[in-house]
C-alpha positions as CSV (number, residue, x, y, z in Angstrom):
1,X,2.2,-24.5,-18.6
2,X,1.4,-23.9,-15.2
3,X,4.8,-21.7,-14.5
4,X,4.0,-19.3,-17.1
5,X,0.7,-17.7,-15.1
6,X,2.7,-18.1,-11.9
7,X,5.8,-15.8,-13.4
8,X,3.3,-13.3,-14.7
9,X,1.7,-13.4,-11.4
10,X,4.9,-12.5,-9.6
11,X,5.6,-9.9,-11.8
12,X,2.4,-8.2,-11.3
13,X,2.9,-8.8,-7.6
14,X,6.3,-7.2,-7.6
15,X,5.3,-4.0,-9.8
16,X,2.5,-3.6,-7.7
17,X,4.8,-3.7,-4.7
18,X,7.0,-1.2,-6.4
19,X,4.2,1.4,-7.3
20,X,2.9,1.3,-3.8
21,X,6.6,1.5,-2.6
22,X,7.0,4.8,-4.8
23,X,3.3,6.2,-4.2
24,X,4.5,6.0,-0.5
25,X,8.0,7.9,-1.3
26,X,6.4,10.7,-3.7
27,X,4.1,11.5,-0.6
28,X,6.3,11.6,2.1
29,X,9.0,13.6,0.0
30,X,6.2,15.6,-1.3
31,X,3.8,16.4,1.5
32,X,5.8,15.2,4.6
33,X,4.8,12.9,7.3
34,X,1.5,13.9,8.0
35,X,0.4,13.4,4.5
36,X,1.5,10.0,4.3
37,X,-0.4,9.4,8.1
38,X,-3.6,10.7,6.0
39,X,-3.3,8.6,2.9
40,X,-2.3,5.1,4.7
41,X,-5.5,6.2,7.0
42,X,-7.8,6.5,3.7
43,X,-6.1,3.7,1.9
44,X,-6.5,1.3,5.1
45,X,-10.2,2.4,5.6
């Protein structure tokens, strides 16, 4: 039983992986460099 929470875990791991992967790519195609240098500022505190 214990290998079903652990696949579910990964997945969430991995989409959450991918979302950040294409939050990154929407703001750097989007609003440039600079805006991605400003959100992983207020993201990272």
């Amino acid at each position: 039983m214990n290998s079903i929470p652990e696949r579910s875990c990964w997945g969430v791991a991995r989409w959450a992986v991918a979302a950040f992967l294409a939050g990154v790519a929407m703001v750097y195609l989007f609003g440039g460099f600079q805006a991605a240098q400003v959100a992983t500022k207020a993201v990272a505190g």
